[in-house]
N, C-alpha and C positions, 0 to 999 in steps of 0.2 A: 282696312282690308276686309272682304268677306273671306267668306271660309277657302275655297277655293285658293284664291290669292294666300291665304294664311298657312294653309297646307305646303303652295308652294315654297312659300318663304322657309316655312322647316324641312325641307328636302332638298331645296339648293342649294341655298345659303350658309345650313350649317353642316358641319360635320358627322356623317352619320354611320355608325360601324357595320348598322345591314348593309349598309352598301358599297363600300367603299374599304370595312375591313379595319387591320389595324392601328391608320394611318388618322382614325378620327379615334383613339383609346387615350384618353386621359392620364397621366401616371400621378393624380395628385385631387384633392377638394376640395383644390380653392376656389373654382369656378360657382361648385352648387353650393359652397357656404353663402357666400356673397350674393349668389341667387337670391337663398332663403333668407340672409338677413335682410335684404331690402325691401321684403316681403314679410317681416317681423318673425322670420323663423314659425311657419305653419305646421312644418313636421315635429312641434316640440307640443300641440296642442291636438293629439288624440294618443293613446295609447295603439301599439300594432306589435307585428309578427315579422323577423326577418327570417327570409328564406333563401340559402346557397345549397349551390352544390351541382355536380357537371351534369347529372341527369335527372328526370323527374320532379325538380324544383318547381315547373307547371305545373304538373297533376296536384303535387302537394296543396301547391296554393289553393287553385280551387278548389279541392278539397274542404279545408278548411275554414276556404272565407262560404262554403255551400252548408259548413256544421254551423259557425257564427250567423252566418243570415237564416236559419232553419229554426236555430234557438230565436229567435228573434232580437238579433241585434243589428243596428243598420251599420253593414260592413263595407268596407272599402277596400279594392282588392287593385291591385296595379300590376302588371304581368309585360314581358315583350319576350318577342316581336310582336307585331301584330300581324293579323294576315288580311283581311281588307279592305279594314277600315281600321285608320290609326286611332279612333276615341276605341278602340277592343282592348288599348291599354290604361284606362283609366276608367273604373268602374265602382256605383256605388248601389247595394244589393241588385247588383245582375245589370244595371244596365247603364249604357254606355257614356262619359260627359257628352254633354250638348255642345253642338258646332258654337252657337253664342259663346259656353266658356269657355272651349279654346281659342277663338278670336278675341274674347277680354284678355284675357290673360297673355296672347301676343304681344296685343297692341298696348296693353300696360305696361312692359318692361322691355321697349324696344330696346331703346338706349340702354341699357345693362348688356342686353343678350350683342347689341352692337362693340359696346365696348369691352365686354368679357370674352366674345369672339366663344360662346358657350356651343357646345355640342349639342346636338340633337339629341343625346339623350341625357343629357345634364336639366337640358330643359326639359324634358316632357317629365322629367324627375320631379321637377318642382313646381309642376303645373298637377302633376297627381296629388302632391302635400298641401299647393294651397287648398286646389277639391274638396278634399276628405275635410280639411281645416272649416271651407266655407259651410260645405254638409254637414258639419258638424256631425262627424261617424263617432258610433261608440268605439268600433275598433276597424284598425285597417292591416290588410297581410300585404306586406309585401317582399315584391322577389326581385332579389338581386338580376341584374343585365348582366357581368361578365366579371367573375373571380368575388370579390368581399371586398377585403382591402380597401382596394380602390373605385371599387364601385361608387356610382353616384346617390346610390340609394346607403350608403352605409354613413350618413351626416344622422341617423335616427337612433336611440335609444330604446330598444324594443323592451317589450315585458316577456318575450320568449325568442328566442334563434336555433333557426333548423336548417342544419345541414343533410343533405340527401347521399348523396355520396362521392366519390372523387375518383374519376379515368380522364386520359389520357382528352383534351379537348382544348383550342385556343393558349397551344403551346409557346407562340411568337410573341404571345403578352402575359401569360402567367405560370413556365417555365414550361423546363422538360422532362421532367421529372413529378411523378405521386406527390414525394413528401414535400417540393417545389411549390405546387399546383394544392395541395391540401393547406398550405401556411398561409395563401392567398384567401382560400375559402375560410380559413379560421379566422381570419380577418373581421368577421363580423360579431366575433365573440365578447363580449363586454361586460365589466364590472359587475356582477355579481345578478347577472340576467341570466336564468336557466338555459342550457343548452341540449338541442336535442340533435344527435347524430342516426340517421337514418338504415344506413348499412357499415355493421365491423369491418373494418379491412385489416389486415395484420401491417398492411406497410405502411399504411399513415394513421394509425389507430392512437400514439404516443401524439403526435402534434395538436391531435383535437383533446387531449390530458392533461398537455404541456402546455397548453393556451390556456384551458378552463382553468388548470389551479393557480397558472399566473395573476388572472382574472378574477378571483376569489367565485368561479363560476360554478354553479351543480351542472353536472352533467349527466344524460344517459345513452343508451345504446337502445334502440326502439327493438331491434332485432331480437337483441339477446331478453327480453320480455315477452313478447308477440310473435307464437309460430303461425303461420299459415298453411294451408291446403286448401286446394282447391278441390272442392266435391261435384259442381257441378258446374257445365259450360254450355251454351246456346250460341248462335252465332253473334250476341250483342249484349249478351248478358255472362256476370261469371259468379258464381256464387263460393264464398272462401269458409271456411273452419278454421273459427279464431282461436288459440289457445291462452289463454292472460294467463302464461307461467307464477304470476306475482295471485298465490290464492287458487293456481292451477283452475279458471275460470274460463267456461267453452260457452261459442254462441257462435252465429252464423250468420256473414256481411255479404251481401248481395249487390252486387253493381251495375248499372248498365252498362258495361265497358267488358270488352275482351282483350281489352291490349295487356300483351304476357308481361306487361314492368308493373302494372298495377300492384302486386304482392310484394314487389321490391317501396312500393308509397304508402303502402294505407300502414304499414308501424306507426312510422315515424307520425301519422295525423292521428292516431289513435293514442299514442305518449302526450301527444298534444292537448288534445280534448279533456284526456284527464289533470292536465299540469293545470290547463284551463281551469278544470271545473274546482280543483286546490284555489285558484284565485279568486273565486268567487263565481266565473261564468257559467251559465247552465247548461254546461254542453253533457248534457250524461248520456248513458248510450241509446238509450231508446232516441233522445233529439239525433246523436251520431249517425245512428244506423240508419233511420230515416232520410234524412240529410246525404249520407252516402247513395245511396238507390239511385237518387236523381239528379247526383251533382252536377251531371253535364247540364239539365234545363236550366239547376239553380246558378250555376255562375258561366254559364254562358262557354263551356267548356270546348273546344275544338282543335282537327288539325292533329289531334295526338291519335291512332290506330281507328279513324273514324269511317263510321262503313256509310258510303254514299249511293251504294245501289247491292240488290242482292243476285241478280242475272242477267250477268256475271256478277258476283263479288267483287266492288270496288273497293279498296283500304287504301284511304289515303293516310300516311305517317310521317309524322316530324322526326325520326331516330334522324340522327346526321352525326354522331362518331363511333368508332367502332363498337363499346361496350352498349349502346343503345339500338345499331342496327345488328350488334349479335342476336341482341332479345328477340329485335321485331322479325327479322328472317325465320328465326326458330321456329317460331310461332308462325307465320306466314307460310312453311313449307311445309308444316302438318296439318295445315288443311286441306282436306280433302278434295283433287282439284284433276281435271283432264287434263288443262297444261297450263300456266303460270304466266303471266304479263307482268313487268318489268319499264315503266314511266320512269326514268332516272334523272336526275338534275343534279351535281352536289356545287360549294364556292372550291375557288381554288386555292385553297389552304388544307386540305384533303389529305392523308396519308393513302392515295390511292390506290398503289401496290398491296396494302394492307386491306384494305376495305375490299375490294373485288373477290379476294379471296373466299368471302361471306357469303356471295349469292350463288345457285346453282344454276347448272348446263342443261342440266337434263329437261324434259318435260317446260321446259321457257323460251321465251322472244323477249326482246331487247328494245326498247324505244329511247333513245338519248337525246335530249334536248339541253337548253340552256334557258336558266329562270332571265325575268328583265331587270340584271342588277349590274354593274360593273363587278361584281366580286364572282360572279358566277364562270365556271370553267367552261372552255369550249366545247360543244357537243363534239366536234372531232376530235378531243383529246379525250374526253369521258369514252367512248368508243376504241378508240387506239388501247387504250390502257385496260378494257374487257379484251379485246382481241390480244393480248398480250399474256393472257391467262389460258385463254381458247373460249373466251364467250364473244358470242359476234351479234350485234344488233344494228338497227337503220337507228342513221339521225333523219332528226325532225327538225324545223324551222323555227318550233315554238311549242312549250309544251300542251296546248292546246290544241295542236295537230298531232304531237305524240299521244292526248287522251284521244282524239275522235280514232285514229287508227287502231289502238287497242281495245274502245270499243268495236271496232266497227267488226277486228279479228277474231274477238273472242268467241268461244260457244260459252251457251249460257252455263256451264257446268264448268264452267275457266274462274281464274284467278285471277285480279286484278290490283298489283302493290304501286301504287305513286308517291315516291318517296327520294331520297336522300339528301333535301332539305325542309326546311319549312317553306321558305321561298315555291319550291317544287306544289308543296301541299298548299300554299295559296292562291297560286294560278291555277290548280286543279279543283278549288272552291268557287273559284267564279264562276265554275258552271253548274255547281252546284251552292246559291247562297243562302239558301236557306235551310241545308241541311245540317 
């Protein structure tokens, strides 16, 4: 097969939960063990980083695969969804596998992937392990696809695991419940591998304790270490006041990024760096802080609060559950704006009565479309259910008609949010792909 064909093969073929939802989720590891054993077990031959948890587990990563490739270590970073291009999920310092190895690596375990009847993301799992294996990376971060437990990336032994934090998200597969949905994410905690917990909750704060001490694990709390503030903000930059309570130790982290969760990620990568540099690795803050500044160039970072035009202000953002589009609307309706545009797309597993609550009336337009997945909800229900609150907007045919309209409406002193999946924020990158 070429690439093409190879592509197809993994998007028809197999099971894939962007698409399709919960009906491709695996409740077990015997598919990607059997993967990797036939393959000699490749994720047993580099050292890496696992990373859960319902929100910011992205940034985290690249984050930190941007502090490891900056220290100079060839890092391997493996991240999903993707949004244009499916090698955006396997990366080794910044840039993307070659179409060649993902059509070796098809066409080499046909018959496995046939007779395992392996999900799409079981394989692209163990298509990122052989990589990093064949690269021969000094180390590789990787992020969990959906809960720990049972994730397919949780067959690995890490030298560090990072949980970011735990709300309410992918309740049909990994409960209904915090302390439900936190026992899932603690899943990836293991035998006496450092644990790093990103934000304290008080209602699942005991599970991530009650795991590590079972586990003979260290654990900490990145929070209750590292205060932040923010001092200053640009419309693409935000500069933080770090406090290192441990030594009472101040300095100043500067980012290109304005997305309002970034303060809720850079602890838990900053606990990190240091546990690192305990290990041997050279990650000390001057590599840190540098490495920070540019992480979006250094690991290819997108899709998350990403500003793709300034007049209007376009933000295209991946928040897609409540506790993630709280942040981003927040943040979204204090900027300063004549009136607000609204690009909406979400799947339909949605707590939508919930979520509508979030955006505002006033000073907004409405554009509703539906992304090209079969999981995605109908532009006329997305609609019905704002109108149901008292926000009213037009459906569009595609969200490429809902971005040219909101261009076309805006004055240049408007606001432009395209959000409420990532799905949404990847069709709104095709037209912009090189931003």
């Amino acid at each position: 097969m070429d690439y093409t064909e190879t592509l197809s093969f993994l998007y028809r073929q197999l099971p894939m939960y962007q698409r399709i939802g919960k009906f491709a989720f695996k409740k077990d590891l015997t598919n990607i063990r059997q993967l990797c054993t036939c393959m000699d077990n490749p994720q047993n031959t580099f050292p890496c980083i696992h990373i859960a948890g319902t929100n910011g587990k992205g940034s985290i990563a690249h984050m930190l695969a941007a502090v490891l490739q900056h220290a100079g270590y060839k890092t391997g970073l493996y991240t999903s969804p993707h949004l244009l291009d499916f090698r955006e999920r396997i990366k080794v310092d910044g840039k993307l596998i070659s179409e060649d190895s993902v059509i070796h690596f098809v066409n080499h375990i046909q018959e496995e992937i046939k007779q395992l009847k392996a999900s799409f993301f079981e394989l692209t799992v163990a298509m990122a392990f052989k990589h990093f294996s064949d690269e021969k990376v000094d180390v590789a971060v990787i992020e969990t696809g959906l809960g720990g437990r049972l994730d397919s990336t949780n067959i690995i032994t890490p030298i560090l695991s990072i949980i970011s934090n735990i709300s309410f998200d992918h309740t049909q597969m990994l409960g209904n419940t915090l302390i439900e949905i936190a026992r899932e994410k603690a899943g990836i905690i293991k035998y006496k591998v450092p644990v790093i917990i990103g934000e304290t909750q008080k209602k699942v704060e005991q599970v991530f304790l009650e795991k590590a001490r079972k586990e003979s694990a260290s654990i900490s709390f990145a929070d209750q270490r590292f205060k932040l503030k923010i001092i200053h903000q640009e419309i693409d930059t935000t500069s933080f006041k770090v406090n290192d309570l441990s030594g009472n130790k101040n300095y100043i982290c500067t980012i290109h990024s304005r997305a309002p969760y970034q303060i809720k990620n850079l602890p838990p990568v900053f606990q990190a760096a240091e546990l690192l540099r305990s290990m041997g690795y050279q990650t000390d803050r001057t590599v840190m802080l540098e490495a920070l500044h540019d992480f979006r160039k250094i690991s290819g970072f997108r899709g998350r609060w990403q500003i793709l035009s300034h007049h209007p202000l376009l933000i295209a953002d991946g928040a897609h559950n409540m506790a993630g589009l709280n942040i981003s609307l927040k943040a979204f309706r204090a900027i300063e704006s004549m009136k607000m545009h609204f690009i909406l797309s979400v799947v339909q597993d949605k707590d939508l009565d919930a979520i509508v609550q979030l955006f505002p009336n006033d000073k907004s337009k409405y554009y509703f479309s539906a992304a090209k997945i079969p999981r995605a909800l109908a532009a006329s229900k997305l609609k019905k259910a704002f109108a149901n609150s008292g926000i009213y907007g037009s459906v569009f045919p595609s969200i490429s008609a809902a971005l040219n309209a909101a261009l076309h409406e805006a004055g240049e002193k408007d606001t432009i949010y395209a959000g409420g999946s990532m799905f949404t924020v990847a069709e709104v990158l095709e037209k912009y792909p090189t931003a």
